[in-house]
TORPA-4810 file (N, C-alpha, C, O; in nm, 3 decimals):
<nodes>
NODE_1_-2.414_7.462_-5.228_-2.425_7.370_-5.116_-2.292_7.303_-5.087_-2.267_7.273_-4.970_X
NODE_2_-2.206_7.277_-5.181_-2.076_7.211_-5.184_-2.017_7.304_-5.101_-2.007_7.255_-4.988_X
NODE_3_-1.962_7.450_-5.109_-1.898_7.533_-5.033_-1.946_7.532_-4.866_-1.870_7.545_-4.770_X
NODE_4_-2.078_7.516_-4.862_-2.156_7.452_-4.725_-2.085_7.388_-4.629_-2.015_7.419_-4.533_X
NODE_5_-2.130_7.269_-4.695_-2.039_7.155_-4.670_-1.946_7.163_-4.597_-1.939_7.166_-4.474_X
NODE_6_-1.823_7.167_-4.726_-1.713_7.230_-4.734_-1.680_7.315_-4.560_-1.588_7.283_-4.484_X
NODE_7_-1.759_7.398_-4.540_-1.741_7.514_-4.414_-1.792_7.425_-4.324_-1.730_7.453_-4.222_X
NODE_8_-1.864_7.340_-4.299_-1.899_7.244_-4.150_-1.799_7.153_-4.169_-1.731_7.154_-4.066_X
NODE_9_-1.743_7.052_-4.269_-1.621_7.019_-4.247_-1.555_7.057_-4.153_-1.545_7.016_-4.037_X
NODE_10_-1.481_7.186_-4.241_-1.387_7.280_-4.183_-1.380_7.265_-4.044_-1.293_7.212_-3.975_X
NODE_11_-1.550_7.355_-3.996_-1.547_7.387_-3.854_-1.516_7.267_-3.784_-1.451_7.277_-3.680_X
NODE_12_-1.566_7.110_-3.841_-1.558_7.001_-3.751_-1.381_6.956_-3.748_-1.316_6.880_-3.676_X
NODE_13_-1.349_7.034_-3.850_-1.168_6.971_-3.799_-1.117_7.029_-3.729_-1.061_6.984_-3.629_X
NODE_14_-1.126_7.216_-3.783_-1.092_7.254_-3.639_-1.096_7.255_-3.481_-1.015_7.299_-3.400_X
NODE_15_-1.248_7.173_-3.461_-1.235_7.170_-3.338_-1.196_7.030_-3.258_-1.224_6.996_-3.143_X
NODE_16_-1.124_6.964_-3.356_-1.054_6.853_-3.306_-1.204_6.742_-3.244_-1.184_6.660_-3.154_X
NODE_17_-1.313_6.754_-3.291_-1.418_6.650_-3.273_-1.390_6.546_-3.328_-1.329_6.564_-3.434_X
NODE_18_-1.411_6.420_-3.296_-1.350_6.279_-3.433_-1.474_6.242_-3.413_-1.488_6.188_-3.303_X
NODE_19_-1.609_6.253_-3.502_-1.642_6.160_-3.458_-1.645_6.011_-3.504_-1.557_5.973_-3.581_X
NODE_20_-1.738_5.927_-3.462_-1.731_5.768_-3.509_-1.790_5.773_-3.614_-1.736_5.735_-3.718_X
NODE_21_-1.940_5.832_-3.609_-2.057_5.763_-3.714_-2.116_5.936_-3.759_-2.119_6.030_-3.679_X
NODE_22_-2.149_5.943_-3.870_-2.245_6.060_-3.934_-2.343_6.044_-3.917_-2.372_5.974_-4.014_X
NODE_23_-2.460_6.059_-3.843_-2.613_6.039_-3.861_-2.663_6.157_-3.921_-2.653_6.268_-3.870_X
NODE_24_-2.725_6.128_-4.046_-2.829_6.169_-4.161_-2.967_6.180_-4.103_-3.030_6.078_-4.075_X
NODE_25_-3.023_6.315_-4.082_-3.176_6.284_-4.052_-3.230_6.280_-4.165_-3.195_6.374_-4.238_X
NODE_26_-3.309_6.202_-4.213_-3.419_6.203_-4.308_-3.519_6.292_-4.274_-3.577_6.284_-4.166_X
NODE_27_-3.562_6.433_-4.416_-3.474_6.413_-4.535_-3.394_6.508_-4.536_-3.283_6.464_-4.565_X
NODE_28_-3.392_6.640_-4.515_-3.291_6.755_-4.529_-3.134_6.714_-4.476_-3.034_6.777_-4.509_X
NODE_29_-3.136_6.587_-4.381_-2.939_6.586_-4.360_-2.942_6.491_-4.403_-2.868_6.425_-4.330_X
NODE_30_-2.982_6.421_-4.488_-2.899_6.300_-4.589_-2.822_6.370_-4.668_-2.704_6.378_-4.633_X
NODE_31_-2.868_6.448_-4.806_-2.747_6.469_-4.855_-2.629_6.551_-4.819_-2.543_6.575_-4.903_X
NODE_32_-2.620_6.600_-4.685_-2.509_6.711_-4.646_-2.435_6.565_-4.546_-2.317_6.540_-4.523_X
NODE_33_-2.544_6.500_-4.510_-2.438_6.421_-4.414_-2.354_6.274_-4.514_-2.241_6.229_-4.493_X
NODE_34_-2.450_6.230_-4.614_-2.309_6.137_-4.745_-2.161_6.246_-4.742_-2.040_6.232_-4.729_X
NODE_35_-2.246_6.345_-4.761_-2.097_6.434_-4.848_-2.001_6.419_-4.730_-1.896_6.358_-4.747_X
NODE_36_-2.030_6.468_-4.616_-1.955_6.506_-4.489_-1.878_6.362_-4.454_-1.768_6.354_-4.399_X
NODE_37_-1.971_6.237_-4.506_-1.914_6.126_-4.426_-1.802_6.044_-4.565_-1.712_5.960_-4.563_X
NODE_38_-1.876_6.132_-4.684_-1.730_6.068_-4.794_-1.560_6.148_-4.785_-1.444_6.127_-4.822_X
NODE_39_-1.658_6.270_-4.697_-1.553_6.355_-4.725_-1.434_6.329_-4.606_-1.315_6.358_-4.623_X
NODE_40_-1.490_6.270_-4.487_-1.397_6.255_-4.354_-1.388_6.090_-4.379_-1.284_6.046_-4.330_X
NODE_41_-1.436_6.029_-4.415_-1.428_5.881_-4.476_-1.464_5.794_-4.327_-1.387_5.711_-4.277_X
NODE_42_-1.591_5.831_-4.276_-1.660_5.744_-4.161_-1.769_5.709_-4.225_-1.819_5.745_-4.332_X
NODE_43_-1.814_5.591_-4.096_-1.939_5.543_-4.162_-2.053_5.625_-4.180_-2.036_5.738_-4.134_X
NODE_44_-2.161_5.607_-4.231_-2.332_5.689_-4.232_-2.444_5.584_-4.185_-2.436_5.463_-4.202_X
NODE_45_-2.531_5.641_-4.134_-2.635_5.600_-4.102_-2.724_5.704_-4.091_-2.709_5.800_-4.015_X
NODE_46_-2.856_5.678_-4.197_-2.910_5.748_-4.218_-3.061_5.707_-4.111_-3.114_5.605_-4.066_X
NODE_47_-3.076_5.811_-4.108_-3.233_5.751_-4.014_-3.351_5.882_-4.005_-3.323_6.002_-4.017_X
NODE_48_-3.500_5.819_-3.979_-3.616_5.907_-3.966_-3.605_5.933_-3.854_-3.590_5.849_-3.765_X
NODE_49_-3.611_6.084_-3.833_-3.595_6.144_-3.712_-3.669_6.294_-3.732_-3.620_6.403_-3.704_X
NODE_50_-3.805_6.268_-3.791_-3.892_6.369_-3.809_-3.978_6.437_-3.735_-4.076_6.363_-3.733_X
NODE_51_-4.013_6.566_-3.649_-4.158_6.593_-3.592_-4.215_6.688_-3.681_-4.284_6.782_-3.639_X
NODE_52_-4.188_6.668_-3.816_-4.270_6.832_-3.887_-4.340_6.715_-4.019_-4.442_6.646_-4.020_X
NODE_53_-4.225_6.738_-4.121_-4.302_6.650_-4.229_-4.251_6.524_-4.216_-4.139_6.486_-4.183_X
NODE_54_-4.400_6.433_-4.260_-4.358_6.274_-4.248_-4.298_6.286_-4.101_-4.181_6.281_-4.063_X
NODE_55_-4.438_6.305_-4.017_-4.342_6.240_-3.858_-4.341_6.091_-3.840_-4.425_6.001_-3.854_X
NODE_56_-4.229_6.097_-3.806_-4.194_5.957_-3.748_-4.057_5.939_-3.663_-3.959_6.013_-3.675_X
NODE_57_-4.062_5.869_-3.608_-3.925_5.867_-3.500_-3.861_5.724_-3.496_-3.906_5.639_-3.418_X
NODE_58_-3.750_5.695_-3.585_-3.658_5.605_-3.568_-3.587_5.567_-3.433_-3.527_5.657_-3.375_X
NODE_59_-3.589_5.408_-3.366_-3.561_5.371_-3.267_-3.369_5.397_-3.292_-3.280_5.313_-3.296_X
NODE_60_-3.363_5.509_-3.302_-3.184_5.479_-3.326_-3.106_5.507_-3.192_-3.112_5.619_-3.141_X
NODE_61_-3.028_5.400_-3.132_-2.904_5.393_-3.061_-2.805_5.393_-3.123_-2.798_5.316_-3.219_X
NODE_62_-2.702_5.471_-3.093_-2.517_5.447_-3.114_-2.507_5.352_-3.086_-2.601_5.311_-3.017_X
NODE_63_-2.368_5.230_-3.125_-2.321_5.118_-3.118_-2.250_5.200_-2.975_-2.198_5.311_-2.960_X
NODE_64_-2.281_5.072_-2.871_-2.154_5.077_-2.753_-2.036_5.131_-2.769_-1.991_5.206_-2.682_X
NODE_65_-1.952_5.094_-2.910_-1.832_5.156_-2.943_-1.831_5.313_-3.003_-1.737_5.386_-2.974_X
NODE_66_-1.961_5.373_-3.104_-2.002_5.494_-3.094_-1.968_5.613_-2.987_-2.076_5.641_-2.934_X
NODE_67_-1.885_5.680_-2.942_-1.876_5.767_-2.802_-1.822_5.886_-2.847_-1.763_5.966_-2.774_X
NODE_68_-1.847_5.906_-3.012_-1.900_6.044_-3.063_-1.990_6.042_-3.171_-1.945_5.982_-3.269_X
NODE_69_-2.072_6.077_-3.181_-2.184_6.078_-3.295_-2.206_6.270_-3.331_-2.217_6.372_-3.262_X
NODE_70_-2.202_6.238_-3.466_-2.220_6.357_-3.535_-2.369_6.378_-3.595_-2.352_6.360_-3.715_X
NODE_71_-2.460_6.398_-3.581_-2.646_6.448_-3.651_-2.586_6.572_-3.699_-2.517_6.663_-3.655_X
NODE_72_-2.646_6.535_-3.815_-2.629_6.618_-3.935_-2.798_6.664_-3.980_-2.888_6.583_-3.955_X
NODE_73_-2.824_6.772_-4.033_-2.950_6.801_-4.110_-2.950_6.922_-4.149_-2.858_6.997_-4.115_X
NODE_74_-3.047_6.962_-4.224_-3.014_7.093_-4.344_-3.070_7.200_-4.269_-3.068_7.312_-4.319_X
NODE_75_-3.124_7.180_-4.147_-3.217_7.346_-4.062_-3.227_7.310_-3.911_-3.292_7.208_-3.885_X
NODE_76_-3.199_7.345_-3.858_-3.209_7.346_-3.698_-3.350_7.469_-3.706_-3.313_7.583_-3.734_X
NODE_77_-3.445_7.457_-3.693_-3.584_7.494_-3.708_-3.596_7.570_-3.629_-3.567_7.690_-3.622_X
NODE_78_-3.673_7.448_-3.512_-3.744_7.472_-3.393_-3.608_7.473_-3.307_-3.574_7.572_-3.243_X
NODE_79_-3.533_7.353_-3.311_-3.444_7.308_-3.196_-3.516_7.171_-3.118_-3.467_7.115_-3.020_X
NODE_80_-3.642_7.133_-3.187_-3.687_7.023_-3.134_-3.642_6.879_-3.170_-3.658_6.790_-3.087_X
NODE_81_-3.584_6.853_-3.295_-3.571_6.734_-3.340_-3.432_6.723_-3.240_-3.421_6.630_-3.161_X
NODE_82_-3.341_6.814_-3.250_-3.233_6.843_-3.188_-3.197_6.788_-3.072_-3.104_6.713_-3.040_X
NODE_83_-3.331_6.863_-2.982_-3.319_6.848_-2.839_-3.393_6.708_-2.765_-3.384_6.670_-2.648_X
NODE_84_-3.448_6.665_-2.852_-3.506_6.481_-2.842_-3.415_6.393_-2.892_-3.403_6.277_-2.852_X
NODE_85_-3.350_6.444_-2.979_-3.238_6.379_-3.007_-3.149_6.330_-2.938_-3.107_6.215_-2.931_X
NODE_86_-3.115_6.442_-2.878_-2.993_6.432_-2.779_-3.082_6.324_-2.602_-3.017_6.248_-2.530_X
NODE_87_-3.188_6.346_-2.588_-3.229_6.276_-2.484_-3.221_6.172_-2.512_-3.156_6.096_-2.440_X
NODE_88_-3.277_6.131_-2.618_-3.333_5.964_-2.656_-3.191_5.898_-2.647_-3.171_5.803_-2.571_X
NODE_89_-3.058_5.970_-2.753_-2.945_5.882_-2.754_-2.871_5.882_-2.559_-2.801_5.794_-2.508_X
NODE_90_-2.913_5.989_-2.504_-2.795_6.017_-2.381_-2.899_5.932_-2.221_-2.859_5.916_-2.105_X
NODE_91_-3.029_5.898_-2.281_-3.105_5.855_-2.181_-3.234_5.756_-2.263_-3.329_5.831_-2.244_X
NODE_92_-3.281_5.658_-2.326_-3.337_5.612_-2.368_-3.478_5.568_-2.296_-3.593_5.561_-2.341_X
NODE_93_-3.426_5.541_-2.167_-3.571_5.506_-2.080_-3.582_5.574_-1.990_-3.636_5.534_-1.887_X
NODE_94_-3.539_5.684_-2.001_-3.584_5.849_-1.885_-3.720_5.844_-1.865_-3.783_5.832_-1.759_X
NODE_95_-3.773_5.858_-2.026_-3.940_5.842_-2.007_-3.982_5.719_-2.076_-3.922_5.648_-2.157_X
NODE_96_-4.090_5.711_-2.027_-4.172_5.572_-2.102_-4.224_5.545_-2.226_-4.269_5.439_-2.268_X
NODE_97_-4.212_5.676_-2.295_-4.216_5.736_-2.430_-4.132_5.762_-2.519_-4.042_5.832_-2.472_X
NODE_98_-4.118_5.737_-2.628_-4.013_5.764_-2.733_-4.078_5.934_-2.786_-4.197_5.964_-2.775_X
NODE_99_-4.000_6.000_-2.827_-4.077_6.142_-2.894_-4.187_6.132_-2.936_-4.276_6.209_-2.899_X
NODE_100_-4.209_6.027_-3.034_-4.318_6.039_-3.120_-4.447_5.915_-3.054_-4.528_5.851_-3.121_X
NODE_101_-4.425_5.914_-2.892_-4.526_5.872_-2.804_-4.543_5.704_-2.828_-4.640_5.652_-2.772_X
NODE_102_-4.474_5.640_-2.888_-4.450_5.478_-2.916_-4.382_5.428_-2.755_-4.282_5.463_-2.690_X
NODE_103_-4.494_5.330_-2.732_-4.404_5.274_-2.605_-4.253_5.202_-2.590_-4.208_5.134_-2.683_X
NODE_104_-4.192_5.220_-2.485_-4.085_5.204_-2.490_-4.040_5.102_-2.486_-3.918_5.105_-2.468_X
NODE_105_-4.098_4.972_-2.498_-4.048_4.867_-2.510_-4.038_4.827_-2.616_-3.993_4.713_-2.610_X
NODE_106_-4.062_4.873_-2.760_-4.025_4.842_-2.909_-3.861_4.859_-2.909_-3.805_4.817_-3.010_X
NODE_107_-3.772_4.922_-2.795_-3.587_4.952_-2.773_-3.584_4.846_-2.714_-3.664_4.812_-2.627_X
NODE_108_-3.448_4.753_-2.773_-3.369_4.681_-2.722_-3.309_4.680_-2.559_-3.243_4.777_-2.522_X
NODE_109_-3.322_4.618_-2.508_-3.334_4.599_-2.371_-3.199_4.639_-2.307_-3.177_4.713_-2.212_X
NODE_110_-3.089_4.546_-2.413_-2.976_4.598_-2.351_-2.904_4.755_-2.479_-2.788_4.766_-2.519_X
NODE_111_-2.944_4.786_-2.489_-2.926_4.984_-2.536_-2.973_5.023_-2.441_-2.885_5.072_-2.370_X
NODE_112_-3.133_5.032_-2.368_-3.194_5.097_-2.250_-3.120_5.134_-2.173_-3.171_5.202_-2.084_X
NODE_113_-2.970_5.110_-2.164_-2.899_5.195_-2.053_-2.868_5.304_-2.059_-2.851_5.332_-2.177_X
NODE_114_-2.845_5.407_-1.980_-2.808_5.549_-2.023_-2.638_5.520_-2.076_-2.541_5.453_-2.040_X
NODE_115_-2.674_5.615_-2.180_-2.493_5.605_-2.287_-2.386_5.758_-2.231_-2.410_5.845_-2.147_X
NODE_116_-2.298_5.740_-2.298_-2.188_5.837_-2.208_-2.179_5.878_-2.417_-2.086_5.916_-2.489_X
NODE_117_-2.264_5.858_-2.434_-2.197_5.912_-2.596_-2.205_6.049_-2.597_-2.301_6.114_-2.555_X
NODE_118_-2.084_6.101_-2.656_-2.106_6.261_-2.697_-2.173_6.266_-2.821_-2.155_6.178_-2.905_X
NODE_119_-2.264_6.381_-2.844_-2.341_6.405_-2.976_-2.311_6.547_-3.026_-2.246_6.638_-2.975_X
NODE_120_-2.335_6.543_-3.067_-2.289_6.681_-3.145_-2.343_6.753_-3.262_-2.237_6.770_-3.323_X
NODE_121_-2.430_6.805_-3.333_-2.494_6.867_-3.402_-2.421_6.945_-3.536_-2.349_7.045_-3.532_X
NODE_122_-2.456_6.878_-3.636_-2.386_7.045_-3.721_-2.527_7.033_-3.869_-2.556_6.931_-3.930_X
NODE_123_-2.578_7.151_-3.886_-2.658_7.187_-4.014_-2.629_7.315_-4.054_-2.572_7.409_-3.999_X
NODE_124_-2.683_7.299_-4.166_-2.618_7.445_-4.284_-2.700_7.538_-4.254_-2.664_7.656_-4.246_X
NODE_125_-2.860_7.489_-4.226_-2.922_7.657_-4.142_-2.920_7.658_-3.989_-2.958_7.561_-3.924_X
NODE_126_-2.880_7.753_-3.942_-3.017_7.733_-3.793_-3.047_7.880_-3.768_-2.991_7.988_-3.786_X
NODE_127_-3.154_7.834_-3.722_-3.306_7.984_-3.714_-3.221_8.056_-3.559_-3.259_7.999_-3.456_X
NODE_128_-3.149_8.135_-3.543_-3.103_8.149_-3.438_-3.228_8.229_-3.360_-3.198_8.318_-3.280_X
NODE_129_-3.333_8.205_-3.378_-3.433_8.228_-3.264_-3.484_8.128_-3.202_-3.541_8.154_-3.096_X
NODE_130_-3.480_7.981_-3.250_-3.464_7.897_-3.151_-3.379_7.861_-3.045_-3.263_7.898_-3.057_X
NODE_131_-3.414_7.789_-2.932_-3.367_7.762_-2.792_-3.242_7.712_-2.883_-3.130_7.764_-2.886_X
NODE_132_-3.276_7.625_-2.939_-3.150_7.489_-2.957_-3.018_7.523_-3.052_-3.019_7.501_-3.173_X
NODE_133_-2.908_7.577_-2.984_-2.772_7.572_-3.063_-2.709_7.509_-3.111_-2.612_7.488_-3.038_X
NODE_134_-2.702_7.449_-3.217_-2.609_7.350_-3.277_-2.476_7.387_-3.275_-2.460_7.507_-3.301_X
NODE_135_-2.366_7.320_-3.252_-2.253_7.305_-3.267_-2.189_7.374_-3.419_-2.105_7.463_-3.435_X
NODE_136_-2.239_7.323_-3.481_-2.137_7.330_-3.617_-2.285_7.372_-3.710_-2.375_7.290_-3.726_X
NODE_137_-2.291_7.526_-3.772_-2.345_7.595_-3.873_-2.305_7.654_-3.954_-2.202_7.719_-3.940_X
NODE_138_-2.376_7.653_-4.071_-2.301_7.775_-4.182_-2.388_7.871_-4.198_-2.320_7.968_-4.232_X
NODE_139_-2.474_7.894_-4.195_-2.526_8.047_-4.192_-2.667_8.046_-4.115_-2.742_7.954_-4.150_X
NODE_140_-2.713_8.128_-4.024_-2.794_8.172_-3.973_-2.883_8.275_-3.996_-2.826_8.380_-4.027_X
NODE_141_-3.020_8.281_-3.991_-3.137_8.396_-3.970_-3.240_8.391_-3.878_-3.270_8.300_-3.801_X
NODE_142_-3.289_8.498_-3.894_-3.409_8.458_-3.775_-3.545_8.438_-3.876_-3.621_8.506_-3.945_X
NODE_143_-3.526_8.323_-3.843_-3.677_8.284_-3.974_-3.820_8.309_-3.948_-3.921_8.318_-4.017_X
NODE_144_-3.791_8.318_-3.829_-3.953_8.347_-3.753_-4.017_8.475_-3.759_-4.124_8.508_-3.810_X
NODE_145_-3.936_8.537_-3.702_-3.963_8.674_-3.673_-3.939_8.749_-3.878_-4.022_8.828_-3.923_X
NODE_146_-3.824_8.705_-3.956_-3.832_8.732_-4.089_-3.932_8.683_-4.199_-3.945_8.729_-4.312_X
NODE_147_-3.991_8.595_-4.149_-4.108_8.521_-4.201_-4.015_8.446_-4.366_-4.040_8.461_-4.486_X
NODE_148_-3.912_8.370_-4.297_-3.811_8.338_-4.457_-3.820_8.163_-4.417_-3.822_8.096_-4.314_X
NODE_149_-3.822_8.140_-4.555_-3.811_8.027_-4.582_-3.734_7.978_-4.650_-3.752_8.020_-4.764_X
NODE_150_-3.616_7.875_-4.641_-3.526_7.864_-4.714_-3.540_7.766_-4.814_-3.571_7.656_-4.768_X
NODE_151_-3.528_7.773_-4.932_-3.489_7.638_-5.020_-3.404_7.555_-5.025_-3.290_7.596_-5.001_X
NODE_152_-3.416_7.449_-5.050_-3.277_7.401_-5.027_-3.266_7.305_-5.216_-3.358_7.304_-5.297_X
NODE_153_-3.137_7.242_-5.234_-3.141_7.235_-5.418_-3.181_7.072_-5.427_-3.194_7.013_-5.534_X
NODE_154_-3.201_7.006_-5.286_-3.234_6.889_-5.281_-3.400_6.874_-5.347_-3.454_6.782_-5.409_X
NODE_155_-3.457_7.027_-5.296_-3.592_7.032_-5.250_-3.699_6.994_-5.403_-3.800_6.929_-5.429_X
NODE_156_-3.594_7.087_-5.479_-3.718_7.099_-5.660_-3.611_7.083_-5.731_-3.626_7.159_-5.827_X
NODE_157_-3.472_7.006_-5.746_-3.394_6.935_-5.805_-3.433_6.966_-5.963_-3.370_7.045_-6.033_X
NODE_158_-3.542_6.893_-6.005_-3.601_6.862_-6.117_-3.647_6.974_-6.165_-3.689_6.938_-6.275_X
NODE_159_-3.668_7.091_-6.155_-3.689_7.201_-6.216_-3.595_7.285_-6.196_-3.627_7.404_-6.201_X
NODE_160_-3.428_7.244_-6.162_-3.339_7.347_-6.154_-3.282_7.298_-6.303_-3.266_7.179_-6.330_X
NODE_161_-3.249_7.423_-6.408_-3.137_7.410_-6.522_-3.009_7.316_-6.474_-2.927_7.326_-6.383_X
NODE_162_-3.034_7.208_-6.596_-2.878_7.150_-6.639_-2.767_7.182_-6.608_-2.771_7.305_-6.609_X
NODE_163_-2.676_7.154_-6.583_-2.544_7.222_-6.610_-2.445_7.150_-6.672_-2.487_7.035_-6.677_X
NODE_164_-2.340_7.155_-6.721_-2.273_7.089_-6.809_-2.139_7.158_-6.854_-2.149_7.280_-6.871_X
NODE_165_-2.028_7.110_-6.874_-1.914_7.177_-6.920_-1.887_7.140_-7.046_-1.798_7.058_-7.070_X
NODE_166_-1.965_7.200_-7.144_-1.924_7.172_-7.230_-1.843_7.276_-7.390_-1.877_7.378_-7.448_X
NODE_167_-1.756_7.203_-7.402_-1.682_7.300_-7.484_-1.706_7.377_-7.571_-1.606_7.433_-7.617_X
NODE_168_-1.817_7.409_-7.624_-1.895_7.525_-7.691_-2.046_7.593_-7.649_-2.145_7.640_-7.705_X
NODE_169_-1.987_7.561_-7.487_-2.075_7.639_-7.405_-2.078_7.710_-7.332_-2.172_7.706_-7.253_X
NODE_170_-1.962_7.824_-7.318_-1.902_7.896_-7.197_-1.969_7.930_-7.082_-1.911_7.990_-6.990_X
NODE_171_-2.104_7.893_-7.076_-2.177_7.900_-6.983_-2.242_7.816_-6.875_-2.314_7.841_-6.778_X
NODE_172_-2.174_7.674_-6.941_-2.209_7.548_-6.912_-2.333_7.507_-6.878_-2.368_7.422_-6.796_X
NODE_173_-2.422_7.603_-6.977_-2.575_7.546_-6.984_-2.593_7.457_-7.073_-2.517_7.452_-7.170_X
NODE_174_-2.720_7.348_-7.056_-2.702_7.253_-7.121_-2.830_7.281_-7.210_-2.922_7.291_-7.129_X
NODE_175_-2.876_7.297_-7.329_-2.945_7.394_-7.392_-3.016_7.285_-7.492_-2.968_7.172_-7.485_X
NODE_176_-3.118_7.303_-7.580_-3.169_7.187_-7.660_-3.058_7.133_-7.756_-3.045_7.016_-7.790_X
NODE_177_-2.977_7.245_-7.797_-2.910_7.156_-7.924_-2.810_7.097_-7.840_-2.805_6.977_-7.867_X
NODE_178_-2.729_7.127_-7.750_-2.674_6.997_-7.655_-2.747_6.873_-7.626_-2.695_6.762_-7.642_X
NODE_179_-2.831_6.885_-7.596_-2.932_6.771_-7.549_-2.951_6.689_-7.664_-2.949_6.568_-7.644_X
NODE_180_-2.970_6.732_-7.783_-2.924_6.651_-7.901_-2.835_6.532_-7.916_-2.858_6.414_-7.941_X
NODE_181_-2.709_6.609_-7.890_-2.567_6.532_-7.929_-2.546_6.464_-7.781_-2.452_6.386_-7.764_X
NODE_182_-2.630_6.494_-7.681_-2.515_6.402_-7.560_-2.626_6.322_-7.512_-2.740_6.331_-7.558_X
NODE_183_-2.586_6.232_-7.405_-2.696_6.126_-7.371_-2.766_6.157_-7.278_-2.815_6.069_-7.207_X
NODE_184_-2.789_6.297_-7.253_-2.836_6.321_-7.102_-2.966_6.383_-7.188_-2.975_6.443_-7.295_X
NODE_185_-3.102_6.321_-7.044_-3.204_6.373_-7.077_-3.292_6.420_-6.987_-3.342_6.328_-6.924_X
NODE_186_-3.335_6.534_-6.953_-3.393_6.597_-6.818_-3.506_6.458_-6.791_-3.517_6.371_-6.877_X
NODE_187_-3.557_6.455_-6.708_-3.625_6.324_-6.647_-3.732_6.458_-6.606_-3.715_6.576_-6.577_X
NODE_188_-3.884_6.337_-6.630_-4.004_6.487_-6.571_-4.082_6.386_-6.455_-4.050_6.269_-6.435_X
NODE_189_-4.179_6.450_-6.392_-4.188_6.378_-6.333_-4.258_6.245_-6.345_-4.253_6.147_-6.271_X
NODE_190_-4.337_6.272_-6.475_-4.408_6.161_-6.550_-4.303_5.993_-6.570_-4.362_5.907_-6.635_X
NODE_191_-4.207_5.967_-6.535_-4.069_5.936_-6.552_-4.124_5.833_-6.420_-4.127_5.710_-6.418_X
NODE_192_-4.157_5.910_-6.338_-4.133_5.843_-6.161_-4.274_5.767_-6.119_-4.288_5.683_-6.030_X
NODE_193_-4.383_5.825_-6.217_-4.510_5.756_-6.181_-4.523_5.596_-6.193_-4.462_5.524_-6.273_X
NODE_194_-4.617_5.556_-6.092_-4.584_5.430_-6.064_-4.786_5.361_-6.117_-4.902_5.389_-6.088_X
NODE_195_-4.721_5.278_-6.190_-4.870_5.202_-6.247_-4.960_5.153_-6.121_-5.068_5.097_-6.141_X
</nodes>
């Protein structure tokens, strides 16, 4: 995922985009959009901007001074979160509806104006059989028609092997008798349950 990254970087320097702010959709572009925003050293703002799992739709406007915004997320799918995206920030009271059908007066009165912000898109998948093209990708399939589903290492974290560099481990697996001598201890999920 680092090499990922790494390649939407890239593409975003080459094309001379600056933007102001990283927006993180919750959850698949939070962690690609921290990395992206430690890595170009702008601010983040992370926000719910869901129509699949956990829908919900964050009232998010760019700051007035905002007049490039970067949305970041791990799959350009459908092309829907995408393409509401881009309305809500470039026209806020077009319709009387926010995406996720909340009336429109829960938005700040003075944001309600239409913005001149450029937006711009970059995620590590997109299904190139959807309508919606993102700007900045690192690898593409047609997921629909391939019937593929991608994982991502955010997704089952907790059941991926250790890793570790350690000097009598040329493999940098972290193995029981390591786990012995060092302070690290796999966490299960029994760890996270809440009384």
């Amino acid at each position: 995922m680092m090499l990922d990254v790494n390649a939407l970087v890239r593409q975003l320097v080459l094309s001379d985009y600056k933007p102001a702010v990283i927006v993180g959709l919750a959850r698949g572009g939070l962690t690609p959009g921290v990395m992206m925003s430690h890595w170009l050293n702008l601010p983040f703002k992370p926000i719910h901007a869901s129509l699949r799992d956990f829908p919900h739709w964050e009232a998010y406007l760019p700051k007035p001074t905002d007049k490039r915004v970067l949305v970041v997320d791990d799959i350009c799918d459908s092309g829907e979160t995408f393409s509401k995206m881009t309305d809500h920030i470039n026209d806020p009271r077009k319709a009387q509806m926010d995406p996720m059908g909340y009336p429109m007066e829960k938005f700040p009165k003075e944001k309600g104006k239409k913005g001149n912000t450029e937006v711009r898109f970059a995620t590590l998948w997109w299904n190139n059989e959807c309508d919606f093209k993102p700007h900045y990708w690192v690898r593409d399939c047609a997921k629909d028609s391939g019937k593929i589903w991608i994982h991502f290492p955010w997704e089952a974290w907790w059941s991926s092997p250790l890793h570790n560099n350690f000097e009598n481990d040329s493999e940098g697996e972290i193995n029981e008798e390591n786990f012995r001598h060092s302070n690290i201890r796999r966490p299960s999920r029994s760890d996270f349950n809440t009384k």
